[in-house]
Every structure is written in structure tokens, then in C-alpha cells.
N, C-alpha and C positions, 0 to 999 in steps of 0.2 A: 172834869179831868182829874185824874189821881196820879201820885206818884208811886203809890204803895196803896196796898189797903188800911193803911193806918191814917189815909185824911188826904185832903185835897191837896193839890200840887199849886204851888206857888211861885213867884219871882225866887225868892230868898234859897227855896230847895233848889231849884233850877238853876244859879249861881252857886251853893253850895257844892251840887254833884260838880260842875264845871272845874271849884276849885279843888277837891278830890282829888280830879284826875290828874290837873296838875301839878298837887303836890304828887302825886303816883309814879306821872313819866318821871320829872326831877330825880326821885327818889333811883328810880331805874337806869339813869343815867347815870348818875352816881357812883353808884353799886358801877357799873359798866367801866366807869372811869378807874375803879379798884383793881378789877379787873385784865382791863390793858395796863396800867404799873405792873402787874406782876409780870405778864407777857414778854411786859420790856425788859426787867428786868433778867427772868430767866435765859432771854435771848443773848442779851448782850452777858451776860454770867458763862453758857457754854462756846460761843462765840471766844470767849478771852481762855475758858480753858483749851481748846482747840489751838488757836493763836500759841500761846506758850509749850504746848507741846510741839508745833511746827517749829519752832525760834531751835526749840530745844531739839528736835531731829535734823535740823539745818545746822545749825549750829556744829554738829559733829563731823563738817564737811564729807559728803558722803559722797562718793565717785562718781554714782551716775548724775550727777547733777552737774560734768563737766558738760552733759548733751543740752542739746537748745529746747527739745520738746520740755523736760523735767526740768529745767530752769525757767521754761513761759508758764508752764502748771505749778511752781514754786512762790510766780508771783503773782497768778491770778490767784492762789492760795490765799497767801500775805494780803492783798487787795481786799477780797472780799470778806474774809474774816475782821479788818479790821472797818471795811463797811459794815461788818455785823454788829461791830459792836458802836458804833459810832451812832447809826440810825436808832437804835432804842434810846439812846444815849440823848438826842434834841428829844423826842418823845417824854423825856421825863423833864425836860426842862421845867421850868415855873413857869406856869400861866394863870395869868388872873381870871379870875370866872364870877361871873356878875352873883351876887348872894339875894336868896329871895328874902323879902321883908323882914327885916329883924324883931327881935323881942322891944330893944327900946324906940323904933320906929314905929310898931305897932303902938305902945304904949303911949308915946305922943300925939299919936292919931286917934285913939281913944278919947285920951285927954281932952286935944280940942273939940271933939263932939259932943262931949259930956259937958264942956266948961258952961257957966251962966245956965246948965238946964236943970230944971226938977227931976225929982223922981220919978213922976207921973208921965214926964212928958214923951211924946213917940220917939223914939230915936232909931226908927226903921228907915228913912233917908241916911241917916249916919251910919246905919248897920251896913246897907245896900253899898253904901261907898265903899265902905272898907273893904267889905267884900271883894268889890269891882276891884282894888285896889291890889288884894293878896294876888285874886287871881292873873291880872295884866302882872305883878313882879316875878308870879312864879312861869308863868309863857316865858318872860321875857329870859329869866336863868336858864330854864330849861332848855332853849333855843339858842342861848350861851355853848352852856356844858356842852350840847350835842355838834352843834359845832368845832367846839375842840376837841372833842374825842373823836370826831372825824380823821382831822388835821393827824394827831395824838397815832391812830390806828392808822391811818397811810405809813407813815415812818415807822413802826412797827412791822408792818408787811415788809418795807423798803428791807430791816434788817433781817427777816426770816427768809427773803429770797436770796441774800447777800450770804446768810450761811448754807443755806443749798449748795448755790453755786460752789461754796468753799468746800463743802461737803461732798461735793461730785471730784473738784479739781482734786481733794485730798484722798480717793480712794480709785482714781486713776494715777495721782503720782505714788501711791502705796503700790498698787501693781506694776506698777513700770520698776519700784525700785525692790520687789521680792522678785521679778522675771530680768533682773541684770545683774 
């Protein structure tokens, strides 16, 4: 059996491609998690300029808003603009996210496999473990992150529907208030 045409396929290549792909998803999770930060942030950013321009056209007490329709459209306005901004807003909260294996982790894992041995001697069980080792912390991160960007991406959605909404309410109370 081969892995490549460059020589036979072994234990150690077989756990290395495995940990590859690991570090790969991680890596794309990551990046992913950069990603929805920006989302959030954009969201809740036009969301708050929205919001201040409402304060600020309300604020001028304008006539037609003495009717019941343009005062329930005023505050499902208000409502869901500042759901808009609010739901990006837990989304960016701080969450812990499990780190895969460290540099001085690794290096003490090293350590003890090396400690009391020769130069000469195999240290392909102590390679194999480490190995085993990266790639179960890097599943384990990875199945982390993914999970909270799950979490992270709901509340994100929660505030992009939240300024629709506001977005609908605000350009039917715009027509109601150029048509009176």
C-alpha cells in the first residue's frame, strides 16, 4: 500500500494526514469566527445609525404620529432596531474556546519522551503518541470553535432579521409620513 509514489504508507503518515486536516478545519473555523465579528459588528454599527436617525426624526414631534398606526410602526421601529443592535452585541461577547496544544505543552511532552533515552534509541511510540496527542486537542478545539460560532451566528442572524423588520417598519412609516 502506498501513500504517494514517493514510498509506502505507514501508521505515522496515516496520523499525520489525520492531523493536517485538523489543524485545516481549526484553521477554517477560525478565519470563520473573523468573519462573523465583522458581521456583528457591521450589524449592530447600521442598526445604531438607523436608531439615531429615528430618535432624531421623532424627536421633532411630527404630526402624523398623533395616529395609532405611525405610533405602533414608531415602536416596532424603536423595538427592533435596538434588537438589532443588541443581538450582535451578546455575539461578540467573550467566550472561552479550548486552545489546541501549545508550544510549551508540546515541549514538555517532548521532554518526557526524550528524558533517560539515547540518541539511538526508537522513539516511534513517543512520536505516535504525540501525534495521537495533537490530533485528539486539535478535534477537541475544533469541535469547540464550531460550536460557538454556531451559538455566535444564530444571534447574528437574530440581529440581521431584527433590522429588516426595522427596515420594513421604517419605510412604511416614511410613506405614511410623505403621504400625510
Amino acid at each position: 500500500m502506498t501513500c504517494r509514489a514517493s514510498g509506502p504508507c505507514n501508521v505515522q503518515k496515516l496520523i499525520e494526514v489525520a492531523l493536517e486536516r485538523a489543524r485545516y478545519e481549526y484553521t477554517e473555523h477560525a478565519d470563520n469566527w473573523i468573519v462573523l465579528e465583522n458581521k456583528a459588528l457591521a450589524t449592530a454599527t447600521v442598526a445604531g445609525l438607523f436608531l439615531a436617525a429615528v430618535f432624531s426624526y421623532v424627536g421633532n414631534d411630527p404630526p402624523f404620529l398623533d395616529h395609532l398606526l405611525p405610533r405602533i410602526l414608531a415602536t416596532l421601529l424603536v423595538l427592533s432596531l435596538t434588537a438589532a443592535i443588541f443581538c450582535p452585541m451578546v455575539s461578540l461577547c467573550v467566550r472561552e474556546l479550548q486552545m489546541p496544544t501549545s508550544g510549551q505543552c508540546s515541549w514538555d511532552l517532548v521532554r518526557g519522551a526524550i528524558a533517560g533515552r539515547a540518541d539511538s534509541d526508537d522513539l516511534w511510540p513517543a512520536y505516535r503518541e504525540l501525534l495521537e496527542r495533537y490530533l485528539a486537542d486539535w478535534l477537541k478545539s475544533t469541535a469547540g470553535i464550531e460550536g460557538k460560532s454556531n451559538s455566535k451566528a444564530a444571534w447574528i442572524l437574530r440581529g440581521q432579521v431584527a433590522l429588516l423588520i426595522g427596515g420594513v417598519a421604517g419605510a412604511v412609516l416614511a410613506a405614511i409620513s410623505i403621504w400625510s
